[in-house]
C-alpha positions in Angstrom: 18.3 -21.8 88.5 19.2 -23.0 85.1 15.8 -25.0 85.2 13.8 -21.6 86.0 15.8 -20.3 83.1 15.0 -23.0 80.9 11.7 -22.6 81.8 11.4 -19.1 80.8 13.5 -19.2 77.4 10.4 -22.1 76.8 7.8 -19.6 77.3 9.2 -16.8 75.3 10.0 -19.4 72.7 6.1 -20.3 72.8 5.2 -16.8 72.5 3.3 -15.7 75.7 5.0 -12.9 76.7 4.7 -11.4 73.3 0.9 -12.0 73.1 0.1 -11.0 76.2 2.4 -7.4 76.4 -0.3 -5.2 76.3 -1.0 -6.4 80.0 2.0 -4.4 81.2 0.2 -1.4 81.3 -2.1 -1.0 84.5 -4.8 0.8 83.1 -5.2 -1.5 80.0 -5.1 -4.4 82.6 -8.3 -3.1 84.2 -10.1 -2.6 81.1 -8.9 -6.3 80.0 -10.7 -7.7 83.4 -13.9 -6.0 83.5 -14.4 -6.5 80.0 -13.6 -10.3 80.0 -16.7 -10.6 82.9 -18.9 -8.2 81.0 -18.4 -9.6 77.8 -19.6 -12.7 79.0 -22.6 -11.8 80.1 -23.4 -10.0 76.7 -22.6 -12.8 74.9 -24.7 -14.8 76.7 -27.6 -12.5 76.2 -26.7 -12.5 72.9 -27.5 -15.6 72.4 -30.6 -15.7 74.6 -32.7 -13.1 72.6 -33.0 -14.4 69.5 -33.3 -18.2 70.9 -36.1 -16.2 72.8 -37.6 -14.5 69.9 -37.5 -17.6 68.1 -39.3 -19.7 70.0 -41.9 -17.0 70.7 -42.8 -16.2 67.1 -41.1 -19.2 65.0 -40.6 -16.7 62.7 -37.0 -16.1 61.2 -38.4 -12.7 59.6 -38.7 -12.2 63.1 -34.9 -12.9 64.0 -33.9 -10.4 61.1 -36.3 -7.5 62.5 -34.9 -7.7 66.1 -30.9 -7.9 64.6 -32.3 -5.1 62.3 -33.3 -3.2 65.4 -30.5 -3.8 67.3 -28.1 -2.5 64.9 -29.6 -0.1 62.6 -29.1 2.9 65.2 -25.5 2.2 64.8 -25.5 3.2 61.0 -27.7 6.3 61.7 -25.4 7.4 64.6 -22.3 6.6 64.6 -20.8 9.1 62.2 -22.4 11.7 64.6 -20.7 9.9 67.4 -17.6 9.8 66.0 -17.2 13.8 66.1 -18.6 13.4 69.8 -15.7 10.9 70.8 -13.3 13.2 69.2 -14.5 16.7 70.9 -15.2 15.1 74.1 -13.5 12.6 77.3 -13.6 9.1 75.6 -13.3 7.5 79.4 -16.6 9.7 80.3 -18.5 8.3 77.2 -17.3 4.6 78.0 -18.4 4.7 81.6 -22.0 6.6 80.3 -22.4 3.7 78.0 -21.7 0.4 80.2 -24.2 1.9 82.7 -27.0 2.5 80.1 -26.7 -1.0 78.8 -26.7 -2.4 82.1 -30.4 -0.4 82.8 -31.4 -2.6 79.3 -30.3 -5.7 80.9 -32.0 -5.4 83.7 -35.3 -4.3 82.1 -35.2 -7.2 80.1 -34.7 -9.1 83.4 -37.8 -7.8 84.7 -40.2 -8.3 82.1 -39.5 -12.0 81.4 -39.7 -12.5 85.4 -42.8 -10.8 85.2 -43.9 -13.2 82.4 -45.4 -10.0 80.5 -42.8 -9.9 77.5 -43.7 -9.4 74.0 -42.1 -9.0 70.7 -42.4 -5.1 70.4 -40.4 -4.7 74.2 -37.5 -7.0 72.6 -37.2 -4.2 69.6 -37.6 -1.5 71.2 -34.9 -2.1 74.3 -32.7 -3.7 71.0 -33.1 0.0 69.6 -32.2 1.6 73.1 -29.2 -0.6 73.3 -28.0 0.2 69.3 -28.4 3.3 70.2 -25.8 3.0 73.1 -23.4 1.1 71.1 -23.0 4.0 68.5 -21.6 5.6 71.2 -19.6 2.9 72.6 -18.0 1.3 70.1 -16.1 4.3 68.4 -15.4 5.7 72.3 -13.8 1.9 72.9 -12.2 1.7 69.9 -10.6 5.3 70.3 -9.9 4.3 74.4 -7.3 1.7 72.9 -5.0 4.5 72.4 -5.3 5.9 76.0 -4.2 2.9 77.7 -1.2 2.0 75.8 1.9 4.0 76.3 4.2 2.6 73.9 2.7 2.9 70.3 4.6 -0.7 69.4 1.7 -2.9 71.6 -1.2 -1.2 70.1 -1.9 -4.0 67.5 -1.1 -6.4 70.3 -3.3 -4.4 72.5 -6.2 -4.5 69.4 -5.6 -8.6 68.9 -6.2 -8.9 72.6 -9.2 -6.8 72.6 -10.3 -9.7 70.2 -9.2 -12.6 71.8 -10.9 -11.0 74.9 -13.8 -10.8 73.0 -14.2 -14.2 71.2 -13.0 -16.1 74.6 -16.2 -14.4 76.0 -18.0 -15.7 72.5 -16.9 -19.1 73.3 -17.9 -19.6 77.5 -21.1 -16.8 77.1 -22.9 -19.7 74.3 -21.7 -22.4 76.1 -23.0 -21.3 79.5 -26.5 -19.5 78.0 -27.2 -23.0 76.4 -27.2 -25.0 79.7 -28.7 -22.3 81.3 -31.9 -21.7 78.3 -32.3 -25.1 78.9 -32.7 -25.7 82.5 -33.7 -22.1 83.7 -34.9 -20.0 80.6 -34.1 -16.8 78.8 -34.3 -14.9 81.9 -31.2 -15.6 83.6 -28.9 -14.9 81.0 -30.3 -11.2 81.2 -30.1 -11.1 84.5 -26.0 -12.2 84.7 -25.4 -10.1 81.9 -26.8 -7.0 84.0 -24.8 -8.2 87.2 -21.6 -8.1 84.9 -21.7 -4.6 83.8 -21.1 -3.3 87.2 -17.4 -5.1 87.0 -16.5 -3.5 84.4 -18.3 -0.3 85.9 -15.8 -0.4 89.0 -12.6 -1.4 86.8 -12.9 1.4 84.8 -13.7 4.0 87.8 -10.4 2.5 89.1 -8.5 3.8 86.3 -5.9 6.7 86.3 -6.2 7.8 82.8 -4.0 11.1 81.9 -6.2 13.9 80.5 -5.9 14.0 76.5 -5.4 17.3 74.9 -8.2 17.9 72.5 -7.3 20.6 69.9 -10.5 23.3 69.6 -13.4 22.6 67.3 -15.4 24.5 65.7 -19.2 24.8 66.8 -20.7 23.0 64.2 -21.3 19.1 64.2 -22.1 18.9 60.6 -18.4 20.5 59.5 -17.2 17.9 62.0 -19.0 14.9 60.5 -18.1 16.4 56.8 -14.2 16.6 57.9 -14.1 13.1 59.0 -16.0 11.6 56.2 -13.5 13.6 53.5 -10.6 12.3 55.9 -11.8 8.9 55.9 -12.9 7.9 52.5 -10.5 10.4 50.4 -7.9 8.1 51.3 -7.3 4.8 49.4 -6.8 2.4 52.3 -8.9 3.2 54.5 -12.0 3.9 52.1 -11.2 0.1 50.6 -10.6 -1.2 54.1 -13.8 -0.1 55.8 -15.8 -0.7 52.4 -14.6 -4.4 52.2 -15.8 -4.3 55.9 -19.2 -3.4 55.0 -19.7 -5.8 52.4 -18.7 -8.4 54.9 -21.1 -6.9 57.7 -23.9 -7.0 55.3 -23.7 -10.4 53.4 -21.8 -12.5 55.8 -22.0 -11.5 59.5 -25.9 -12.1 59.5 -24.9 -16.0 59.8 -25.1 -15.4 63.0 -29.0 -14.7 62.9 -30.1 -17.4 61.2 -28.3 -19.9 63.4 -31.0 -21.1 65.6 -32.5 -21.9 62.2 -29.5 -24.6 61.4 -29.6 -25.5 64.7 -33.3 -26.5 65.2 -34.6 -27.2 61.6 -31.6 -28.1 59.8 -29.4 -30.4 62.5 -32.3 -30.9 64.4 -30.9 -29.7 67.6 -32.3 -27.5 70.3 -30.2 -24.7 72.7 -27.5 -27.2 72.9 -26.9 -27.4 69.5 -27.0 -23.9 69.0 -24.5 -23.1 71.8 -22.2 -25.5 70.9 -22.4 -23.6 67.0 -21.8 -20.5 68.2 -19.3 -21.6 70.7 -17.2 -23.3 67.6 -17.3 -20.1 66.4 -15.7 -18.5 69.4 -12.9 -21.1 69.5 -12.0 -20.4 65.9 -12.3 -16.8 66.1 -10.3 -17.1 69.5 -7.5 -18.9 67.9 -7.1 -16.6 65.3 -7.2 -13.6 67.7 -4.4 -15.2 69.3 -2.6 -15.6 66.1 -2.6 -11.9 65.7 -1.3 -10.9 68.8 1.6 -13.0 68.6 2.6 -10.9 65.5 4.9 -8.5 66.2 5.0 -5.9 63.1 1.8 -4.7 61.0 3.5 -5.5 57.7 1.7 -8.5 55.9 -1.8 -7.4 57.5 -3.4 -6.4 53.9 -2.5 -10.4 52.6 -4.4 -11.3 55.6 -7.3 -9.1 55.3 -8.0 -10.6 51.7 -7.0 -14.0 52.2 -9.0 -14.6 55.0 -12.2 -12.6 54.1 -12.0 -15.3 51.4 -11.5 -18.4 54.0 -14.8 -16.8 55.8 -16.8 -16.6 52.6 -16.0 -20.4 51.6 -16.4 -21.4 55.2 -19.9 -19.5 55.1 -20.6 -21.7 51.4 -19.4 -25.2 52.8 -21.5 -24.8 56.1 -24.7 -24.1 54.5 -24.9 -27.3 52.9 -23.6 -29.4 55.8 -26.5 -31.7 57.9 -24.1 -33.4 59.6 -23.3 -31.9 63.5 -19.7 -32.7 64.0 -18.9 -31.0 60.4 -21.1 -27.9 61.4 -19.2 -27.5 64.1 -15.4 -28.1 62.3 -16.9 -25.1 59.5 -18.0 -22.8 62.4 -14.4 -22.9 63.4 -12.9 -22.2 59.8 -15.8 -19.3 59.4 -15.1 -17.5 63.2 -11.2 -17.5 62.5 -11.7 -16.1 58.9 -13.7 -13.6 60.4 -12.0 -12.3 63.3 -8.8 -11.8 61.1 -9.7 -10.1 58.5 -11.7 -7.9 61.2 -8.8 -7.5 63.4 -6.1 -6.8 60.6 -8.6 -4.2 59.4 -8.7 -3.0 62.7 -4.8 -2.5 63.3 -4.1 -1.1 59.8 -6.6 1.4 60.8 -5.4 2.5 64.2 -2.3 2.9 63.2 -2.4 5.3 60.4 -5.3 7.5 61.4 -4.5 11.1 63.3 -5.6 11.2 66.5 -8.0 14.2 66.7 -9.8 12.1 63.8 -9.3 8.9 65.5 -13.0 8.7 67.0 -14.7 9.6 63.5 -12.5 6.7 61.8 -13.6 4.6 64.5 -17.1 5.6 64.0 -17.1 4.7 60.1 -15.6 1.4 61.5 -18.3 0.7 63.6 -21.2 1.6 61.0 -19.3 -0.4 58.5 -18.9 -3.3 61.2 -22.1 -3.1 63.4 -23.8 -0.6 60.8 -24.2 -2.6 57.8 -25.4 -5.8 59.7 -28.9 -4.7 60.0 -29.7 -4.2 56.9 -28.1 -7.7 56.4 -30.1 -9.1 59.0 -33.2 -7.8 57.7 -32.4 -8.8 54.4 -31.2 -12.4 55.3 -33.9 -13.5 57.2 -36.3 -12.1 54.7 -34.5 -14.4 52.1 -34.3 -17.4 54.4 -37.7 -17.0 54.8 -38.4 -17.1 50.9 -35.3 -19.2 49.7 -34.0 -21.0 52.5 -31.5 -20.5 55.4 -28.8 -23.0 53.2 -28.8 -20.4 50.1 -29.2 -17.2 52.0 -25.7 -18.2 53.3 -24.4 -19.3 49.8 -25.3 -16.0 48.7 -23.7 -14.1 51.4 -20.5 -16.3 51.4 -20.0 -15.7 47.7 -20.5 -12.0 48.0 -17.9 -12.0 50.6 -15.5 -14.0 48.1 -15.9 -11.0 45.6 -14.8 -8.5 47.9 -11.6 -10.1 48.8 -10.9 -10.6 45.1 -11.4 -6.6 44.6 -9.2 -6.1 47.8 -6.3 -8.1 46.8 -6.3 -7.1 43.3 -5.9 -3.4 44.7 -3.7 -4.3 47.4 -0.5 -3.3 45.8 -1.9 0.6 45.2 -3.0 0.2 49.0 1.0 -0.7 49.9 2.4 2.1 47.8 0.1 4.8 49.8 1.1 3.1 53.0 4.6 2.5 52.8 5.7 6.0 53.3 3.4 6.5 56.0 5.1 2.9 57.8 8.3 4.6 56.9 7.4 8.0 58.6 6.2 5.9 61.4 9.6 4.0 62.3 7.6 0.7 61.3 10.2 0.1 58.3 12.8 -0.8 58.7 11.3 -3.1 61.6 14.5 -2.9 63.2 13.8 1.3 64.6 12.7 1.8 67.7 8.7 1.5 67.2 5.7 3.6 66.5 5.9 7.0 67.6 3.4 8.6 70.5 -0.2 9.0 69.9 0.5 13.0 69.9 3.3 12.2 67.1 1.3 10.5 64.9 1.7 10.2 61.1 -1.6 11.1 59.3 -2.2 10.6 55.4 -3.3 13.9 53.9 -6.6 15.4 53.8 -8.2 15.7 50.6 
């Protein structure tokens, strides 16, 4: 017995109950497994498009117009969907969305079996699937909320959602480069439409209480108007979600020009661009973890700055490095930079937004996050094709050190406007009970 107990005061002293709380809950279990399988799947699609497009066209215009497709209807719709999410049942929306994307999947399945894909099918299904991720990500986002009972393992519950994510970025690469290489595109569509219908029957198996929604007026616009004045006439979260943006637009396309390091730069083929990518996922994995091993939100504005900064030097050093093994060691520094500062952001967020304006938050989020990185795409590979892939990224990775220079310099205006909200909350002194219920939430004023 005293073994078994030293066994367990081991784990707690490692940390493992703490970062994996948020798995108490049964409903937010389900959600955790279905997503881990679909996520996988989508990762490895993914990758397979542009690898696809790439060797197609040889064209890394080309790469930007299909990110630009995929994304742009995210920016267009997701304030609009934001003031859906709120009026209407966030589970419904979710359950809409996974089985829309799973339809694109398989479509795409079809027509590279069928050997008649072109370009012009690849951006329009990428428009058809932006378009269902407007919806998605501000429903998902907003669904966080539902599954957790006890306000104190939301930020857990948000670094999970991360670290869920980025272990899918790291196997999906992995397992889309073996399979580019031995089968072809095609297959990776084809498990990625498979996966949806896990995460399909997880969430059907969910018992999710009905939310109260508080009547709305009729009109969308007054809606969309109410949100935006909510969202940006507040200090933190305007500076949060614009430092967001600037990082979705100059730095996230990286990830589009990457079978362009990989083939023409390293010399390498799928491989190469797997393992890349993959790097990325460990890093971004690890610093997922980190996060949900915290156990306060205090300290997450340091982090958004510092580490917006380590992603923007990560992003400098990598562009100039023709050597594999170091590619790799940067794509580690440039996924954990980025998945911090994105899931501090995150947290921060969730926790000091009003509920009934939770989904519209969510939705700036996501145009800032998924929204900007069209025109980023578009706009890197249009400059890789005229100044190079290498400076392209120097240019982005320098923008994103600005930012976090602006951020930091206004952080202490950002604590004073938070603090009494924390204090209202029972988040300080850290020693009170917790975050209140979603119902109880603290909001910062409307202007």
């Amino acid at each position: 017995m005293q073994k078994e107990s030293g066994k367990y005061s081991i784990i707690e002293k490692l940390g493992f109950r703490t970062i994996f709380r948020s798995l108490q809950y049964r409903n937010y279990r389900l959600f955790f497994c279905g997503q881990s399988i679909s996520l996988i799947g989508t990762w490895m699609q993914r990758i397979a498009l542009p690898w696809l497009v790439y060797n197609m066209t040889g064209s890394a215009f080309l790469l930007g117009l299909v990110g630009f497709a995929g994304q742009i209807p995210t920016f267009l719709l997701a304030p609009f969907a934001g003031v859906l999410v709120d009026r209407y049942n966030r589970y419904t929306i979710l359950i809409i969305s996974q089985i829309l994307a799973m339809i694109q999947a398989f479509i795409l399945t079809f027509l590279f079996f069928n050997k008649s894909i072109e370009v012009w099918h690849i951006v329009l299904l990428s428009i058809f699937l932006g378009f269902i991720n407007a919806f998605d990500m501000p429903a998902r986002q907003s669904f966080v909320v539902d599954m957790i009972e006890k306000r104190e393992d939301l930020g857990n519950a948000i670094a999970l959602n991360s670290s869920m994510v980025n272990s899918a970025r790291l196997l999906g690469p992995s397992i889309a480069g073996v399979l580019i290489s031995v089968t072809g595109e095609g297959i990776c569509f084809l498990i990625n439409g498979i996966s949806y219908i896990f995460v399909i029957v997880f969430l059907l198996m969910m018992r999710i209480p009905p939310r109260i929604i508080k009547a709305k007026s009729a009109n969308v616009l007054q809606g969309l108007k109410e949100g935006f004045t909510y969202t940006f006439g507040f200090m933190p979260i305007r500076y949060i979600i614009l430092l967001l943006g600037l990082v979705s637009l100059m730095g996230m396309p990286y990830t589009v020009l990457m079978p362009v390091f990989a083939k023409n730069i390293l010399h390498g083929g799928s491989h190469t661009f797997g393992f890349l990518m993959g790097a990325a996922g460990i890093g971004a994995l690890a610093g997922a973890i980190y996060m949900a091993s915290r156990k306060s939100v205090l300290g997450l504005g340091k982090i958004i700055a510092l580490f917006t900064a380590v992603f923007g030097f990560g992003l400098i050093a990598f562009s100039q490095s023709h050597i594999f093994l170091l590619s790799v060691v940067l794509m580690l520094i440039v996924g954990s930079g980025m998945i911090m500062q994105m899931t501090a952001s995150n947290t921060i967020l969730q926790t000091i937004v009003d509920d009934d304006k939770r989904g519209r938050v969510m939705s700036f989020y996501a145009m800032a996050f998924m929204g900007a990185a069209p025109f980023g795409s578009l706009m890197a590979g249009s400059l890789a094709s005229s100044i190079g892939a290498p400076d392209t990224l120097i240019i982005g990775g320098a923008s994103c050190i600005i930012g976090a220079v602006v951020f930091a310099r206004k952080l202490p205006e950002i604590k004073e406007l938070v603090h009494p909200i924390y204090i209202r909350l029972g988040i300080i002194p850290e020693v009170t009970a917790g975050i209140q219920s979603a119902t109880e939430l603290t909001s910062p004023p409307e202007e």
